[in-house]
C-alpha positions, 0 to 999 in steps of 0.5 A: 170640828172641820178638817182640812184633810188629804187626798189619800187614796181611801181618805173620804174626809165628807161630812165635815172633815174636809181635807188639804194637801201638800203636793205628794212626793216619791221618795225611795219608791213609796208615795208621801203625803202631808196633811194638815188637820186642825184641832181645838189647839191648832193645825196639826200635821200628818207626813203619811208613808203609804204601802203599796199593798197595805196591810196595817197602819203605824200611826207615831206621835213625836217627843216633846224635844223634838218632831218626826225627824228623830232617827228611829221614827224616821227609820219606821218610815222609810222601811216599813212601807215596803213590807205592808205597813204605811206609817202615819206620822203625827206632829202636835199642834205645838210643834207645827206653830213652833213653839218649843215647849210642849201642850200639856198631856190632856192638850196633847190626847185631845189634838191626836184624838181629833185626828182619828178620823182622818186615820181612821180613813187611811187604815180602811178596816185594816188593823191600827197601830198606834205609838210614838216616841217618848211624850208621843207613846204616853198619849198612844197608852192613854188612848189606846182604848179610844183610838181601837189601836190592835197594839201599841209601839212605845219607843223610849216610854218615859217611865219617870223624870230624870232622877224622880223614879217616885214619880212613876208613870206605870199606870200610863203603859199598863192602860192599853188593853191590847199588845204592847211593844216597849223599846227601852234604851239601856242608858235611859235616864227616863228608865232604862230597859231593866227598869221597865222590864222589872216593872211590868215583869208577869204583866201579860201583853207587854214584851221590853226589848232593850236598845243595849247601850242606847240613852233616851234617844237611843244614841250609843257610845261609840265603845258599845259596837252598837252603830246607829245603823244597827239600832235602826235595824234593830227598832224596825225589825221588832216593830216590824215582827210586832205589827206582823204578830199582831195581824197573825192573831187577828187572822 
């Protein structure tokens, strides 16, 4: 397969990964990059948040009602960066040829694999991690093994369809074998945090921290004092804290 790949400082994409670029911008004192990837379902897309001084790598995948816009993976790139961590956001091929429904879940692992090496490349030996919102932490648990991700950031994991708990998707966020950090709206109709935390409740590795009040989305009635801005705050903070555990246990 050959990709059409950046000009990222530290992306060597040779051997038949070859690279394309958006021009790069600044914005907020961080350089953006945009790369476009092909794969066997389409041209996929990376928008990469570099750290000046590098320490990790986030590498996000989107929901499958929506793209890297959504508010949490927006706040992870815009915060992040200037505390060590470049994130790396993913857009499915379905989503870059904008269709609007999404690939099924062997469509979607398959496309996020072949952008490996590309990530690979950006984090150069620094420790990966890897997750997404909703759809996009299901294929981050999948792959987890094939990705080397050091730990794994599930934002609203879907543990079963709306009003179908008997079709549990447990197994999926049981699989990575590396920490796990689950943020769970407590409104969540694709589980709540309660629910989450229950379920994985004496499994070692995986820590819940509940959005109070937050839906799917992580969006708050107004009567729960919880601000979107205070949500943001709180989804960066614990990424953050996550990613900075996960480098302190590999020193």
């Amino acid at each position: 397969m050959t990709a059409r790949a950046a000009e990222e400082p530290g992306i060597d994409l040779r051997a038949g990964r070859a690279a394309e670029s958006h021009p790069r911008e600044t914005i907020g004192g961080r350089e953006r990059t945009v790369v476009e990837i092909p794969t066997e379902h389409g041209l996929s897309r990376l928008t990469i948040d570099s750290a000046p001084e590098q320490r990790a790598v986030l590498w996000l995948g989107h929901g499958a009602g929506g793209g890297i816009e959504a508010r949490d993976l927006a706040a992870l790139a815009s915060r992040l960066p200037q505390r060590g961590v470049t994130v790396a956001r993913y857009e499915q091929p379905w989503r870059v040829a904008g269709k609007r429904i999404a690939s099924r879940p062997a469509a979607l692992d398959a496309a996020w694999l072949q952008t490996l090496p590309v990530v690979s490349e950006l984090a150069d030996g620094m420790p990966l991690l890897c997750g997404g919102r909703s759809a996009g932490a299901r294929v981050a648990c999948r792959t987890a093994a094939q990705t080397g991700a050091a730990g794994v950031v599930c934002l609203a994991f879907p543990l079963h369809p709306p009003g179908a708990p008997e079709k549990s998707r447990l197994s999926e966020l049981l699989e990575p074998e590396v920490p796990v950090l689950v943020l769970q709206g407590g409104r969540d109709t694709f589980g709540g945090a309660e629910l989450v935390a229950a379920e994985v409740r004496g499994v070692e590795g995986i820590r819940v921290i509940e959005v109070p009040d937050g839906d799917h989305s992580f969006a708050t009635r107004k009567s729960s004092g919880w601000s979107a801005e205070r949500v943001e705050d709180l989804v960066t903070e614990s990424v953050f804290a996550f990613a900075e555990g996960v480098l302190a246990a590999r020193d």
